[in-house]
Each structure stands twice: as C-alpha cells, then as structure tokens.
N, C-alpha and C positions, 0 to 999 in steps of 0.2 A: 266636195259639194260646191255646187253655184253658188257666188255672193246673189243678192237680192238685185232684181229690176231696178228696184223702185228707190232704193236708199244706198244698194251699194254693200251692204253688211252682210254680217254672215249667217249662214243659212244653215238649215239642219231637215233631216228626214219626218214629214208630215204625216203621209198615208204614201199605202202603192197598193194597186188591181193589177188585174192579167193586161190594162192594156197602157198603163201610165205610174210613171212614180211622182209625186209633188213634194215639193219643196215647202218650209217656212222660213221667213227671216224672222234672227233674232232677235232682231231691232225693231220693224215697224210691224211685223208678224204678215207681214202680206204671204201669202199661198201661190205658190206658182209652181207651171209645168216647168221642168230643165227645157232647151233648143234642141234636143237630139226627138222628140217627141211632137213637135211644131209642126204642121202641115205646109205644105208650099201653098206660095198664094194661088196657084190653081187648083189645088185641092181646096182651099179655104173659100174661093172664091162657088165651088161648086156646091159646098155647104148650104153658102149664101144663098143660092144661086134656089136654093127650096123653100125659101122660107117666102109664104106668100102674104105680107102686109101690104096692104092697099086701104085708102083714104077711106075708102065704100065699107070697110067691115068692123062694122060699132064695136066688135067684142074688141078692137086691136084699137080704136080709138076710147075705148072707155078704160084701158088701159092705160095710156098715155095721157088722158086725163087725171090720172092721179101725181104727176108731175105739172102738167099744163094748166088745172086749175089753181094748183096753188101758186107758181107766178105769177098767173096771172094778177091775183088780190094785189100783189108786191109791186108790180111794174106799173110807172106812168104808161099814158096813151101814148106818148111819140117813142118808145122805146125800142130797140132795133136788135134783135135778136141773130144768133148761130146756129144751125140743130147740125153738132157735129158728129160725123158718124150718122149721116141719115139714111143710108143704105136705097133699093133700086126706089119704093116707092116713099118720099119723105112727108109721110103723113104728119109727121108734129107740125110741121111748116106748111101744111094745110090749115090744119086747126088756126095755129097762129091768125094763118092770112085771115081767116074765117070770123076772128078778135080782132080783127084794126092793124095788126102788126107787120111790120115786114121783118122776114126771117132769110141769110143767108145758108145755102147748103152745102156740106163738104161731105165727102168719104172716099176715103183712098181709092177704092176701087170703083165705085158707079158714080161719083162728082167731087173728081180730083182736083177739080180748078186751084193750087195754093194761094190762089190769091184771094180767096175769100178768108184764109189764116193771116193776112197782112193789116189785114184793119180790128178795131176794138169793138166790142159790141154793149148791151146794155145788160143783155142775159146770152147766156150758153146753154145748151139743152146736149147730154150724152147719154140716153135713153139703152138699156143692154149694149151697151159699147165697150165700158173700162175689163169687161173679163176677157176682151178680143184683143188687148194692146199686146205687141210682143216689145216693145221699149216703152212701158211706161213712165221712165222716170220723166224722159225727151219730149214725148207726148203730153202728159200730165201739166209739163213747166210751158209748150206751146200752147197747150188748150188756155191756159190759165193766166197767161199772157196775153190772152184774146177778148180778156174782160175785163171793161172799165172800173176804174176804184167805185165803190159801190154797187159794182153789179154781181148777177147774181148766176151761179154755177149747177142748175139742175141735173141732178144725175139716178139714173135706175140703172140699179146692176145688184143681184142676190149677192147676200152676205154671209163669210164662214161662223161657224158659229163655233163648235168644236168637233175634235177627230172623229167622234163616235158618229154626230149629223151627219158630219162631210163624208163615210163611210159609206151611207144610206143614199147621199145627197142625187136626185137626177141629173142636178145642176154641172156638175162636175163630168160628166158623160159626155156632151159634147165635145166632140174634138177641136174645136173652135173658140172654146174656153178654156186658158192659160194662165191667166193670174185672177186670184178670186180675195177680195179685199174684205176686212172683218171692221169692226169697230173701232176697234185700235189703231188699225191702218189708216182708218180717216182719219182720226183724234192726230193721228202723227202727220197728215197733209194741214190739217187744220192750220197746225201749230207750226207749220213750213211758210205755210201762207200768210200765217196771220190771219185766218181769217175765221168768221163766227161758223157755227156748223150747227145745224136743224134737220132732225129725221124727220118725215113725214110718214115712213112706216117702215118695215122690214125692208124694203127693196128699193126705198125713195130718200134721197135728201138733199138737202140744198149750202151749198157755202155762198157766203157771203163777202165780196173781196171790200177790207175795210179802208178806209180813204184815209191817206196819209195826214198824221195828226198836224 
C-alpha cells in the first residue's frame, strides 16, 4: 500500500470501481487515489479545460458566496486576500474586487505567476481545489504559509463521510479528484496548525491561523 500524501502514514484499502482503487490513512484518514491512476497534466488540464465558470453566471457565484460571505463578516476593509487555485475564470476575485478588496491569483495551470505564493496575505480562499492536489502535504504547508497569523484560510471541497456514501458518491467519479478529506482529516490539520476550525456547512469551512501567544 501507498503511505498517506498528506501525513506520511500508513494506509490501507478504502473502496475500488471498475475504474480506480483509493486508498485511506490510518492516521489522518485522508482518502486518496494511488499515482498509477493520476492523469497527466494534459489530460487534467483538458478536464479543466470544460468546466465553464464565469463571473456572469449567478448560479456559480451564489455558490461561492457561501465561502465569500462569510469572510467577508470576519475580514476588516483593508484586508488583502489569495483565491488559490482560481482556475481559467477567477470569479472569487471578482466578487472580492466587487467588496473593496484586492485579491491576488494563482493556479498551476491558468496563473502560474509563483510569486504571488511569496508574500502573506490576510485571507486565502481554496474553493473545489484541495481534491485536485496530487502533493498535498507540500501544498497544504505552502498555502498555509501564505497566511498572516490571524488570518483566515477559506476552503470548499466535499467531504467523505463513510464507505457505504463514498460507494454511491458522484464526487469521487471525476478523474481529477484524488484526495477527498473527511472530518478527521481536518481535525488532524487543525491540530498541525494550531489553528481554530469552523464548518460553515457540508462543503465549506474556515481555519483560522492563531497569533503566536
């Protein structure tokens, strides 16, 4: 078996379909695809490459309002946001602008610039990104490192629940989804971080990076 992405520990057999086996760790119970199952980034990128969000289409921003307004209540006015992982059309960072705010953008593939990962910010936004990582643990400790002691780490991405769910799960069908994170797995970054942790529903929640006492 593969040790864990995300912790390093060891792992055991979760579920398997006609087109993927996954994995669980023992330790933080994170869910992951093995690397022989991983698409190249041109296949992934071709994925990508169909998913049509754009700034103009309410249903995809009344979505992301369910991350976006609740920052918002949290964050002063001069506050200076990341939306990492913003993919071809970065509508968070519309929204944002649309609030007062400036928002830097990054994604490996459609706004590589790294040097928008070289500075700190006041919030992070990782909206369906964390089931795309294939190095989470690397990623994870960079995103996380990109935000100021007391700032705040917004993140949507569907959670496992159990074997029988994730059997039925749609979620789990895309082939662009490789590590899929449960409850536990955050309780277990929480507690990496130090830092507080707040669901705002099934698919949304927030950390909070605590300022050194």
């Amino acid at each position: 078996m593969s040790d864990c992405p995300l912790c390093g520990a060891r792992s055991s057999q979760f579920y398997e379909d006609k087109k993927r086996r996954y994995l669980q760790c023992e330790h933080c119970k994170l869910v992951f695809v093995p690397k022989i199952f991983h698409l190249n980034q041109n296949e992934e990128k071709t994925e990508y490459d169909k998913h049509q969000n754009s700034p103009k289409d309410k249903g995809y921003r009344d979505f992301l309002a369910r991350i976006v307004e609740p920052l918002r209540a949290r964050l002063d006015a001069s506050a200076v946001g990341l939306d990492f992982g913003c993919g071809p059309g970065p509508t968070l960072a519309v929204m944002f602008h649309e609030a007062g705010y400036r928002v830097a953008n990054y994604d490996p593939l459609y706004f590589p610039d790294t040097a928008a990962l070289k500075n700190q910010y006041d919030f992070v936004c990782a909206t369906e990104v964390w089931e795309h990582l294939r190095t989470p643990r690397e990623t994870l400790e960079q995103l996380w490192a990109c935000l100021k002691p007391g700032g705040h780490l917004g993140v949507m991405t569907k959670l496992v629940i159990d074997v029988d769910a994730f059997s039925r799960w749609h979620y789990k069908n895309d082939p662009t989804h490789i590590v899929f994170f449960s409850r536990p797995t955050l309780k277990f970054l929480a507690k990496k971080w130090h830092a507080d942790l707040e669901y705002l529903a099934g698919d949304a929640f927030i950390f909070v990076k605590n300022k050194p006492v």
